[in-house]
C-alpha positions in Angstrom: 0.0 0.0 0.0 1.9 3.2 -1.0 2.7 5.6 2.4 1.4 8.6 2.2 4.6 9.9 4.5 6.6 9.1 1.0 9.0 11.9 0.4 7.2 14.5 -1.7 7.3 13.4 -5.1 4.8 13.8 -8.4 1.2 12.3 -7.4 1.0 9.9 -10.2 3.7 7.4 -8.9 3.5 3.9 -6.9 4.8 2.8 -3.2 8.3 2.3 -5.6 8.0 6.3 -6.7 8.0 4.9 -10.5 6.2 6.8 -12.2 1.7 5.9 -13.2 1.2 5.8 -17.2 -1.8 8.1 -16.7 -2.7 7.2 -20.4 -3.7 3.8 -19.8 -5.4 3.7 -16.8 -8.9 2.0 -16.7 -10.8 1.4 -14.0 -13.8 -0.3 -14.1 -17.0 -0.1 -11.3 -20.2 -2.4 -11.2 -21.6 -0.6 -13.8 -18.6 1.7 -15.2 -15.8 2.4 -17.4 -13.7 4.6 -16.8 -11.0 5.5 -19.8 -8.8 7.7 -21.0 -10.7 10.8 -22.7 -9.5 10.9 -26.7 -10.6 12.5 -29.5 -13.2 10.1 -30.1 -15.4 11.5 -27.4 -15.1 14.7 -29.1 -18.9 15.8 -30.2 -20.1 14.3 -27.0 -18.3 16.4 -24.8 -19.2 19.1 -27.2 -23.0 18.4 -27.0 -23.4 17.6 -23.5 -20.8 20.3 -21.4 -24.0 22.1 -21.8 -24.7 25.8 -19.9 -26.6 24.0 -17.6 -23.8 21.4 -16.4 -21.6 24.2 -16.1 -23.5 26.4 -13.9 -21.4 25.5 -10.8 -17.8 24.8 -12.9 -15.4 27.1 -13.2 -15.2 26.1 -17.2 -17.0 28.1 -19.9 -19.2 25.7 -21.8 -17.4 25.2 -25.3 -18.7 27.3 -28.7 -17.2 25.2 -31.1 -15.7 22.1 -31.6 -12.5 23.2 -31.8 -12.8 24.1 -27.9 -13.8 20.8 -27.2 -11.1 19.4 -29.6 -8.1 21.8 -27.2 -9.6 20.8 -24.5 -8.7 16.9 -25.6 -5.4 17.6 -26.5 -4.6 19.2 -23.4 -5.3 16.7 -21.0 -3.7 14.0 -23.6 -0.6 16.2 -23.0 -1.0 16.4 -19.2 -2.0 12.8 -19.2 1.7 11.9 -20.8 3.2 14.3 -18.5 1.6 12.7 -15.3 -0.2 15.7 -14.6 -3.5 14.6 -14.8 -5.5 11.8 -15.3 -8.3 13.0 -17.9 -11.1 9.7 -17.9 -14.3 9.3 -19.6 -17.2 8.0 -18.5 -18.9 4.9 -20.1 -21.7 2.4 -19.0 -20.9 -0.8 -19.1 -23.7 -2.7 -20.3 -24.3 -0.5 -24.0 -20.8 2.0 -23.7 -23.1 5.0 -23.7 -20.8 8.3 -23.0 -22.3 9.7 -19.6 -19.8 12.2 -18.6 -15.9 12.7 -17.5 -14.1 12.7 -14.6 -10.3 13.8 -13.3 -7.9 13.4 -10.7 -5.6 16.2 -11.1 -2.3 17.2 -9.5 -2.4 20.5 -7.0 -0.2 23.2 -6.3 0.4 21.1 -2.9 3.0 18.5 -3.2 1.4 15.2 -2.6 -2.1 16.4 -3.2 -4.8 15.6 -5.8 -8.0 17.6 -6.6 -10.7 15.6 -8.0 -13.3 16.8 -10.4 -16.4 15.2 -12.5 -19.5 16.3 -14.6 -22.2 13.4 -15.7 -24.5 14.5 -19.2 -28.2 16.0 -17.8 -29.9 12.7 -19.0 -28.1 10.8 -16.8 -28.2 12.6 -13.5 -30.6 11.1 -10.7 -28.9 7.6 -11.2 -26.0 8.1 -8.8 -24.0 7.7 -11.9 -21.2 10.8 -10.2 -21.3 8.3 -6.9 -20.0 5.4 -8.5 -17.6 7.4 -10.9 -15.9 9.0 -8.1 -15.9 6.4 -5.4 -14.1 4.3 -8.3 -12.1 7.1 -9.2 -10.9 7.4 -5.1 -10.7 3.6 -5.0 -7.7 3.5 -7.7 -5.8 6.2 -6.1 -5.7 4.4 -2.7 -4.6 1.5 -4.3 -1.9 2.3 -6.9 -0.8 6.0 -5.9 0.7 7.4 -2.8 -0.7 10.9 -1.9 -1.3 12.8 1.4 -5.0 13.3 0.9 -7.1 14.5 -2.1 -9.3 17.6 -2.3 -12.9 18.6 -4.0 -14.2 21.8 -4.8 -17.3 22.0 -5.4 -20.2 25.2 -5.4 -21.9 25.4 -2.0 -25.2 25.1 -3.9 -24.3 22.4 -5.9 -25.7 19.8 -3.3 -25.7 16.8 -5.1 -21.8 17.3 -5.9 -21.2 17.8 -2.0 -23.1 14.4 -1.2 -20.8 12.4 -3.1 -18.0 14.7 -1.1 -19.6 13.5 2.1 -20.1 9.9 1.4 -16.7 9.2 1.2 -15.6 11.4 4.4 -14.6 14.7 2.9 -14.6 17.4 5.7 -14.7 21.4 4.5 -11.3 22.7 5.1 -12.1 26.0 3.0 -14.5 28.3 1.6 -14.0 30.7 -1.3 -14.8 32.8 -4.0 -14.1 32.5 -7.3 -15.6 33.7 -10.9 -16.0 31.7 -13.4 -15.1 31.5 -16.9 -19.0 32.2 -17.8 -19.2 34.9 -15.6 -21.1 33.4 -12.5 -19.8 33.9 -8.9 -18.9 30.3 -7.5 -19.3 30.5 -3.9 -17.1 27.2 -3.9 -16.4 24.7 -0.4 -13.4 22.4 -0.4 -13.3 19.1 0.9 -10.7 17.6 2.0 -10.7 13.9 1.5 -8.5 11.0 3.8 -6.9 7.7 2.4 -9.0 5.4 3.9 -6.8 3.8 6.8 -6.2 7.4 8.4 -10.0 8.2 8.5 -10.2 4.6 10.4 -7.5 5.3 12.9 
C-alpha cells in the first residue's frame, strides 16, 4: 500500500516512486468504465458540457468544436506528463458516453483535486457516486498521496453528497468567478486515504 509519508514526489507514482502511465489507466465499477478521454469522445463532450452542467464549474461551456477538440489535446498532454489523469465515462452494459471525470495534481505537493461532470440525462442515477468512489478507489490503491481535495459550489448539493459519502470534511471556503461569468461560492473538501480516517 503506497505511504502517504513518502517523500514529496509527483502524485502519479506507486509505493516504488516509478512513475503511473496516466494514459492507460482503466478502471472499471459495477456498472462503469472509466478511460482515457481521446478525440473520439469529441462531439459528445461538445453536445453535453452544456450551460446548464456548467452552472457550478469554473469552465466556460465550449462554442465550437474546436474548444472541445483543445480541451482533448490538453489533458492528452498532461496525461503523458503525469499531470493529470483525464477519464471518460462509459456504462458498461451499452458503452453510452455519460460524462468525464479527473484526478488532477495540485499546487500542494502530494495532493490531488478531483473533479467530474455526468451529461443532464443521466443525472438522478447516482452515476457521479460510482464514478468518483471508483475514481478514489484506484488512487488508494496504486498511488501514494497525502489526501485528495474537492471543490465543489456550495449550492451544488448533489456534488457535496458524493464529497460527504466518502468522508470529505470542508477545510475551506472561497470565492471564485468563473469563466462564464457566474460567482462560484465554492467549499473544499478535504478527503483522507481510507486507513487514516479509520485510525
Amino acid at each position: 500500500m503506497p505511504s502517504p509519508d513518502a517523500p514529496a514526489i509527483s502524485l502519479f507514482t506507486d509505493a516504488q516512486g516509478k512513475p503511473i502511465n496516466c494514459s492507460s489507466v482503466r478502471i472499471e465499477t459495477e456498472r462503469l468504465q472509466l478511460l482515457p478521454i481521446t478525440e473520439h469522445y469529441s462531439q459528445e463532450i461538445f453536445r453535453e458540457f452544456s450551460p446548464e452542467i456548467t452552472r457550478y464549474m469554473f469552465p466556460a461551456p465550449p462554442t465550437r468544436i474546436e474548444d472541445t477538440l483543445q480541451f482533448i489535446q490538453d489533458s492528452i498532454v498532461g496525461m503523458a506528463a503525469n499531470r493529470d489523469l483525464q477519464l471518460v465515462i462509459r456504462r458498461n452494459s451499452n458503452q453510452e458516453f455519460l460524462g468525464c471525470c479527473g484526478l488532477h495534481e495540485s499546487e500542494s505537493a502530494g495532493v490531488g483535486e478531483l473533479g467530474i461532470w455526468v451529461k443532464k440525462s443521466a443525472h438522478g442515477h447516482g452515476f457521479g457516486m460510482e464514478a468518483i468512489r471508483g475514481l478514489n478507489s484506484w488512487a488508494q490503491n496504486n498511488l501514494r498521496y497525502h489526501y485528495l481535495v474537492y471543490p465543489v459550489d456550495r449550492d451544488n448539493i448533489p456534488s457535496r453528497r458524493i464529497a460527504e459519502a466518502l468522508g470529505g470534511q470542508v477545510i475551506e471556503e472561497r470565492t471564485s468567478m468563473s469563466l462564464h461569468g457566474r460567482v462560484l461560492n465554492e467549499v473544499v473538501y478535504r478527503i483522507h486515504r481510507q486507513e487514516e480516517r479509520s485510525h
